[in-house]
N, C-alpha and C positions, 0 to 999 in steps of 0.2 A: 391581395394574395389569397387564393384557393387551402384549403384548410392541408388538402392532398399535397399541398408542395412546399409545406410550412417545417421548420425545425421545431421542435420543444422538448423545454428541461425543465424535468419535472423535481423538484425539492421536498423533500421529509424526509423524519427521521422514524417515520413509521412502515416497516414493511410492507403490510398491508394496503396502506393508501399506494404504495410506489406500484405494488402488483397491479391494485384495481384498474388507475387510472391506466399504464403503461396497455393493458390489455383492452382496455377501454376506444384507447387512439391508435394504436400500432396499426391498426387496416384502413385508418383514414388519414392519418398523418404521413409524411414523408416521413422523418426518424424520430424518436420518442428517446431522450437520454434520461435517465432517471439515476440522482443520485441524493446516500441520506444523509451527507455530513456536510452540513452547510460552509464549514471550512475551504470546501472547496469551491465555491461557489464562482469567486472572481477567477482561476484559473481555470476554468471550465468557458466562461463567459469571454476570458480575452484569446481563449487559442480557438475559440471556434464561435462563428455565426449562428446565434439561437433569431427564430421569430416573436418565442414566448415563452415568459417564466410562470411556470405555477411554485407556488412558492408559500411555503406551510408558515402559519403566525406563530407557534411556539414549537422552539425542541430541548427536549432533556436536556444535552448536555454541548453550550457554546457559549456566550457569553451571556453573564449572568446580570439582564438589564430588567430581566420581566418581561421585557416585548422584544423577544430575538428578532420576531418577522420584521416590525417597522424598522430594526438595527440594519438586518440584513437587505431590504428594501432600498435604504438609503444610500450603501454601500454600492449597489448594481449600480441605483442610477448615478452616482457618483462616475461609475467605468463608464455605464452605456446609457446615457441619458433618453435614449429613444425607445429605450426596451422594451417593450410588454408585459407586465407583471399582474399576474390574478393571485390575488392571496388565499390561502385555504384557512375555513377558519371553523372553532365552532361553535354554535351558536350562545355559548356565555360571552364570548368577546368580540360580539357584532360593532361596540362602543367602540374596540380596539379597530377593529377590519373598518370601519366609518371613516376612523384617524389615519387610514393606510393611504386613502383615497386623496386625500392632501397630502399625503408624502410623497407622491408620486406615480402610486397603484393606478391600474384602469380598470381594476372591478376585484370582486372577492365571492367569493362559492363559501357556502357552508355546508360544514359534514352534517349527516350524509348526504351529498348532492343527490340529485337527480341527472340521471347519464347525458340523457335527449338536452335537458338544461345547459351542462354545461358544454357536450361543442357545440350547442348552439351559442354560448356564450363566448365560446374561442373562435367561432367562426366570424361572429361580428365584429370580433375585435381585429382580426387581420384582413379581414374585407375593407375596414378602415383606413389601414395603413397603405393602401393603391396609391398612388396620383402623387399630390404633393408631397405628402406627407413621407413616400417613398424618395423621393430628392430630399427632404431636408435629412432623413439619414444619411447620404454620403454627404451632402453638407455639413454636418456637425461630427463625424466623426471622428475622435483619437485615439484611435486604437496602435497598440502596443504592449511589448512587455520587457524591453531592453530598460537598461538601468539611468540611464538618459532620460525615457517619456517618463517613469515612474517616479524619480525626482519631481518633477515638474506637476504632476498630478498632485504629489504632497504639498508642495507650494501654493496652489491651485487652492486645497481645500484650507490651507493655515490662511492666506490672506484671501478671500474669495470674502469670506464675510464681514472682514474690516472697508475702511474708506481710503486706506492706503493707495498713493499711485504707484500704478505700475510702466515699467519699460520692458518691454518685450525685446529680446535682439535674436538674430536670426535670419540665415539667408533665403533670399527667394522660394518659396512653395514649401516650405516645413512647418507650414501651418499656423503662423501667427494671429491670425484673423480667428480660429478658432480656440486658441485657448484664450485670446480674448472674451470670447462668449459664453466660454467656460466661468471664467470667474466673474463676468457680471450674472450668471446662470446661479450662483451659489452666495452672489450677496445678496445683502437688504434690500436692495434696489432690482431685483427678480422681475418685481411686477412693473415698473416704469421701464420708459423706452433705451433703451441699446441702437446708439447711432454712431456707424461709422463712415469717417471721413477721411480721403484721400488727400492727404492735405499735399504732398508731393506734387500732386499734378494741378493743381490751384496757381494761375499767375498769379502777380502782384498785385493785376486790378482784382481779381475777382475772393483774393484771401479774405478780404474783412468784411466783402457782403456775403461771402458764402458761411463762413463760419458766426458773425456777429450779427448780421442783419439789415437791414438798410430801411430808411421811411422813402414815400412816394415820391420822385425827382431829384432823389439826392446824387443822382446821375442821368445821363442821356436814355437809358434803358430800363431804369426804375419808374415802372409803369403805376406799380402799387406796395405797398405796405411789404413786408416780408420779413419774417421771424431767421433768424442764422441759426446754425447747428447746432450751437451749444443751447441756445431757447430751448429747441426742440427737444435736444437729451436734460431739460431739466429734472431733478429728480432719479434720472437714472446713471447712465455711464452712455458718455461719449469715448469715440477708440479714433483718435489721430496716427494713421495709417502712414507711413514712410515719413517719419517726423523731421527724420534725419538731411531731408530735401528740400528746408525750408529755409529761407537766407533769413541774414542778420535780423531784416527789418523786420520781415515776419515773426519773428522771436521773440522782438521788440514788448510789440502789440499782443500776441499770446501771452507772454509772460506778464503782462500787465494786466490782462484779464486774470488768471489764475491766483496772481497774488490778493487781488481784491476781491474777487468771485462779485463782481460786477463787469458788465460791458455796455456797451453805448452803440445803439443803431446806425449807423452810417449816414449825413444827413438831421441829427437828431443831440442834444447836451443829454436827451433823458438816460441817467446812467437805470439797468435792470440787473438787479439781484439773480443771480446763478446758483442753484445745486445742484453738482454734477460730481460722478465717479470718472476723473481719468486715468485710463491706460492710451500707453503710445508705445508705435515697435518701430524697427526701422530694421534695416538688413547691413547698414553701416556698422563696425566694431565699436565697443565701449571708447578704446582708445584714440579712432578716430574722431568722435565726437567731444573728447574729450580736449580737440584743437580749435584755443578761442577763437583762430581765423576765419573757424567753421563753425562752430555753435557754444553757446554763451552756458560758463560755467551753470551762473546761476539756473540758469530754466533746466540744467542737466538736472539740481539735485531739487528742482523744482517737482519735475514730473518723476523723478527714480528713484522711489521711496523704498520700492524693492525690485529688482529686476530679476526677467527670466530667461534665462538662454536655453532657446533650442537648440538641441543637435542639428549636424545636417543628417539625411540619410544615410549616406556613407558610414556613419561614424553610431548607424542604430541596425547595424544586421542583422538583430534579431526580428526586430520589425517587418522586413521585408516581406515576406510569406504573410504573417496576419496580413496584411495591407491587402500585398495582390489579390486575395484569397476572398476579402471583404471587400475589392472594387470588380472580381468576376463574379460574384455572385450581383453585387446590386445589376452591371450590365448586361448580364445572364439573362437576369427577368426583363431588364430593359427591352431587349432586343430579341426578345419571346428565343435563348438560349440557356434553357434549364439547366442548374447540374454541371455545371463549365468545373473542370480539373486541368489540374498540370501536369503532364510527363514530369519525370527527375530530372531529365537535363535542362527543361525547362525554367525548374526551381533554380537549379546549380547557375544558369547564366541569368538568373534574378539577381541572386546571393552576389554573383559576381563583378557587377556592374557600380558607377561611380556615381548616379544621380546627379551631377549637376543643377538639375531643375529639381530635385527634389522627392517631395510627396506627389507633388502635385505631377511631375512627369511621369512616376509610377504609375498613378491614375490614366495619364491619355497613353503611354504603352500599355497596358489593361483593356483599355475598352477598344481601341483599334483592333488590338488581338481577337477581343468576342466579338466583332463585326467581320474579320478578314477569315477568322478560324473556317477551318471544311467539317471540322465534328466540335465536339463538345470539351474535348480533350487537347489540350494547347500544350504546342510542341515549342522546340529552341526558336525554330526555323518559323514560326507564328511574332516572336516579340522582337520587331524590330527597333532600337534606339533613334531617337531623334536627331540629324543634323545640326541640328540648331545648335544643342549643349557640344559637338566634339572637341570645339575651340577650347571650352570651360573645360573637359577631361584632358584633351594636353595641360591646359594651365597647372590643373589638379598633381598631377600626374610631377609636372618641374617642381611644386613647390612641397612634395610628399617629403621628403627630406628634412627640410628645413624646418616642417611643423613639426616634424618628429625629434626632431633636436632640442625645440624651444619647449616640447612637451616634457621631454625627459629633463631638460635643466630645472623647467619648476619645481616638478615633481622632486628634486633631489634639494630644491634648499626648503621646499616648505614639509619635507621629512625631517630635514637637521636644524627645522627653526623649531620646530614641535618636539625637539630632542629623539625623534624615532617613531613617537605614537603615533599608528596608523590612524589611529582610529578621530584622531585630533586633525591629523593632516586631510581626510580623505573630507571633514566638514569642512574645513580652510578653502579646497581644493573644489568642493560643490560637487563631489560626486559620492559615490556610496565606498565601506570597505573593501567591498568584491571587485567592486570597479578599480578601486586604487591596487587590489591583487593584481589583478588583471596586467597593469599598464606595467607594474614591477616587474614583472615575469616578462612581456615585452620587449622591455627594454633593460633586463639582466642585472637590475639597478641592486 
């Protein structure tokens, strides 16, 4: 990325530095936001696409740790893990600015810079970010701020650094692959491998050599030696991907591996020691899986140590706009169409719409739009919905009712089991107070 068509937010709680710098970039930067109360930092960062944080090591007055910056640091990459972050520092706490650099940081300036220095130093840094590195930001991204994804982020950061397993649940395209990656991003196991596996689409023959392993002829096709998935993610965290697709016997075998944290090569008595972090998601309901005909108690409270539910789309409208707004900028630049906006009524039949497919449909209505668009500026009549899901918006649509029924019954015994406290019910219930406002008033409870 060109430095000219870059975003940056500038942090301190020094005047001065916000003038200097802001005047420094304004004629070679695209927009320059400068703000000095670090409080605001993640509400800045989740309603709008920044390129780069400059971002001050101490301020007067925020939380009183000694090392606001590395505080504040950790916080970003906690929202935006791909961020760009220079620290400002000065030169008594170059020891600190060193430490920043393991936190997460990609470089630190000390006062008083040198001009030419540092966009020399912000140009190299998003020169950088071209090519792959630009795909793996919409691959990794969670962005949000409805009360849904932020739950989930707090979950995220309480178990990310235990060994806890997790069960992801969650329908197609709301991004369960990525808050997987999330939380092996934030445990002990960071630097070992993260391997996921689609264990769904694995037959019966190929389940126990693809995940356990097999030695040389222990089939028609076992040409040589071969290590399974879980070898592979030893040390780290393996993520079994549509868990929920796996028959009995498969279960069987899994569950025998897990309890022992040994497995045995296919072909082979030699049992191998395992250390692995699992997370598994599936897009089936708790309560369906919770049917032995379909999957075995045991291996449920095996792997669901703590479970996460995603929203669907539908049910995150606050969300929708960051989303679009963050998949037309990345295909903006994709498709050399800078600067992509939406009309209002644009937004309005965003806002409006059922997502059946998700995030992920969001996404391919996005980018079709910046490649069919005639200008820059994306009208109603630019975002057209997918065929594929209309089936799933009827369904949606018959069974809106009925989930709205089953939502208000709960909600009204686990108010009178908690004798009224909202605030009791609203943790029972896995969502916030606002949110449990929210559904009250809804439904006139």
């Amino acid at each position: 990325m060109e430095l000219k068509n870059a975003s940056i937010l500038v942090v301190d709680d020094d005047k001065d530095v916000l003038i200097a710098i802001s005047l420094l970039l304004k004629n070679v930067a695209k927009e320059v936001v400068t703000e000095k109360n670090p409080e605001n930092i993640l509400s800045l960062i989740s309603k709008k696409t920044f390129d780069l944080v400059l971002l001050d090591m101490n301020f007067t007055a925020s939380v009183n740790t000694g090392n606001e910056g590395i505080y504040w640091l950790k916080r970003i990459k906690e929202l935006k893990p791909v961020l760009s972050i220079i620290m400002i520092t000065a030169y008594a706490d170059i020891e600190l600015a060193i430490r920043s650099l393991k936190e997460g940081a990609t470089d630190f300036v000390v006062k008083p810079w040198n001009n030419q220095k540092l966009i020399e130093t912000i140009t190299d840094i998003l020169e950088k970010k071209e090519g792959p590195a630009k795909q793996k930001n919409i691959d990794n991204a969670l962005i949000g701020e409805s009360d849904g994804l932020l739950s989930i982020f707090h979950k995220i950061n309480k178990v990310g650094p235990t060994d806890a397993n997790i069960l992801i649940l969650g329908e197609n395209g709301t991004g369960k692959d990525l808050i997987a990656k999330e939380i092996h991003k934030k445990s002990l196991r960071a630097q070992h491998p993260f391997v996921k596996v689609d264990v769904g689409a694995l037959t019966e023959s190929l389940f126990e050599s693809e995940l356990f392993g097999h030695k040389k002829g222990a089939f028609t096709d076992a040409r040589e030696d071969r290590a399974g998935r879980f070898e592979s993610a030893n040390g780290g965290t393996i993520f079994l991907d549509e868990i929920g697709n796996i028959s009995l016997q498969q279960q069987a075998k899994l569950l025998s591996v897990l309890q022992n944290r040994q497995l045995t090569r296919l072909g082979t008595n030699a049992p191998i020691n395992i250390d692995i972090r699992l997370i598994c998601a599936t897009n089936l309901p708790l309560r369906e899986l919770a049917n032995e005909q379909r999957f075995r108690k045991d291996l449920i409270y095996r792997i669901n140590t703590v479970e996460i539910v995603v929203p669907p789309l539908r049910d995150r409208k606050e969300d929708i706009v960051l989303l679009a707004k963050h998949f037309a900028k990345f295909y903006g630049d994709k498709y050399f169409k800078h600067n992509i906006r939406f009309d209002d009524k644009a937004l309005q039949k965003l806002q409006q719409y059922g997502y059946p497919g998700n995030v992920r449909e969001l996404q391919y209505i996005i980018e079709r739009a910046v490649i069919m668009a005639e200008n820059n500026t994306l009208q109603a009549t630019d975002l057209l919905f997918s065929p594929i899901e209309a089936g799933s918006i009827d369904m949606l649509k018959n069974d809106e009712t009925k989930l709205s029924s089953i939502e208000k019954q709960t909600i009204l015994r686990v108010i009178e089991k908690n004798n009224g406290n909202i605030s009791k019910a609203a943790k029972e219930l896995g969502i916030t107070r606002t949110a449990l406002y929210r559904r009250i008033s809804k439904y006139d409870i």
